[in-house]
N, C-alpha and C positions, 0 to 999 in steps of 0.2 A: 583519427582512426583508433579503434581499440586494438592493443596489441594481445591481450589473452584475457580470458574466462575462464577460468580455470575450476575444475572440483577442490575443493579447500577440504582439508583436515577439521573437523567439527572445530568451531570458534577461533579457525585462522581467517586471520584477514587479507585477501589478496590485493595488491595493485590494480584499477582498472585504468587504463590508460588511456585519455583522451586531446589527441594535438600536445603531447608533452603535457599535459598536465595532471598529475596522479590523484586521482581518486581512488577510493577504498571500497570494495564492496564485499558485503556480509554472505557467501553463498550460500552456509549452512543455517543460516538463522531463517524460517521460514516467518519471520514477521519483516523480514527485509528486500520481499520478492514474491509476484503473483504471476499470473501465466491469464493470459488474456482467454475468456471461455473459446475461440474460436482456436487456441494453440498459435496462436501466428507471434504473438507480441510480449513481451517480456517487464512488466514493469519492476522495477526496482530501487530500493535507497541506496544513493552513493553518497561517501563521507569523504570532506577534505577540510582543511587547516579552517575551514569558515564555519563546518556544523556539516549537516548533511539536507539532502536536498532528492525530491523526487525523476526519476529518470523513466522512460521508455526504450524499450529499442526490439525494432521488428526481428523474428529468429528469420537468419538465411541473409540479413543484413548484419554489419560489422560495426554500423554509425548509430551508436544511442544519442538521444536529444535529451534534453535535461528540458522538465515542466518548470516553467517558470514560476513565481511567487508560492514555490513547496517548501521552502526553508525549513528546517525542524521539522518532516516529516517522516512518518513508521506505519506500518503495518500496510501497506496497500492492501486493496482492492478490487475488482473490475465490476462495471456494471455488464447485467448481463447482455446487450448489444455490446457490449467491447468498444464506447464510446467515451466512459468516463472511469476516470479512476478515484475511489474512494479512497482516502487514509488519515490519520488522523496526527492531530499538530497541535500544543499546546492549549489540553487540558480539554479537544474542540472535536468532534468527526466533521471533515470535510470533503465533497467531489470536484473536480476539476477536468471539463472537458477536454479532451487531446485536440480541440482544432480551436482553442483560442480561448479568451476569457477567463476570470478570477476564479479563483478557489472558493465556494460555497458553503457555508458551514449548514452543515445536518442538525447537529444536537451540541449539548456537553457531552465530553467523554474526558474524564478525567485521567483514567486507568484503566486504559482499551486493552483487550486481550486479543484483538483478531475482529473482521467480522464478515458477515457471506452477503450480498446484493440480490435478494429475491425478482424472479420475472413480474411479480406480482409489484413494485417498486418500494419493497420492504424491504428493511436492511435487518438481521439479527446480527446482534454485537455481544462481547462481554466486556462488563466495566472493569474485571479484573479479580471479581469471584466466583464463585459458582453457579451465578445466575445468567440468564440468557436475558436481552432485553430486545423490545423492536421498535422501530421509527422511519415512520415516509421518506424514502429515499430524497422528498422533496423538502425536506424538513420539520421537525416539531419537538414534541417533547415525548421523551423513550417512556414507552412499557414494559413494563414485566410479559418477559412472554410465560407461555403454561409452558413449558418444558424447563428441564434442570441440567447441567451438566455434574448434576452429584452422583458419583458409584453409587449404582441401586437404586438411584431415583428417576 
């Protein structure tokens, strides 16, 4: 049972507490937490003495379940059915269904900056500069998209 969630002081780390076993979760770092597009589901990275690892947990529920084979993973994201959650893991973008089965890899992503799961099954990502890139949620190899995240462009 989680004993608190708490609002954190930008870049505290608070205790999350599961059956006695403490894990750490990042509340104010928005690369360590996405919100399921239907508002219901909370995914999140929890950190303990082994690395950190991908978690879920329904809001109005108290019980987060920890995804299994997410080890080393950051930045979630939800597809937009709110059936798989995207994030990335060692140098890889990957999705991972919530009812079972492995972790998929999408693309390379060396130095992910975030990225958003199109209805269309596009994913736009940044590798970590200015630029935006995109790739079949079902996998392939990233584009440059037309658009820039540069001021004024």
């Amino acid at each position: 049972m989680v004993d608190r969630i708490s609002n954190a002081a930008p870049g505290r780390i608070d205790p999350l507490h599961h059956r006695g076993s403490p894990h750490k979760l990042i509340l104010t770092d928005p690369n360590h937490y996405a919100i399921s597009p239907d508002g219901s589901t909370l995914a999140f990275i929890a950190f303990d003495s082994t690395g950190n690892s991908l978690w879920v947990r329904r809001l109005g529920n108290y019980q987060p379940r920890e995804i299994a084979n997410t080890r080393g993973a950051g930045n979630p994201f939800w597809s937009p059915d709110g059936k798989q959650v995207g994030f990335f893991s060692d140098g890889k973008m990957r999705r991972i269904g919530l009812d079972g089965g492995g972790p998929q890899v999408i693309c390379d992503a060396p130095k992910p900056h975030g990225a958003s799961w199109g209805r269309q099954g596009v994913i736009v990502f940044s590798p970590g500069d200015a630029n935006l890139f995109r790739v079949a949620a079902s996998g392939g190899t990233p584009n440059p998209s037309r658009r820039s995240i540069r001021p004024g462009a």
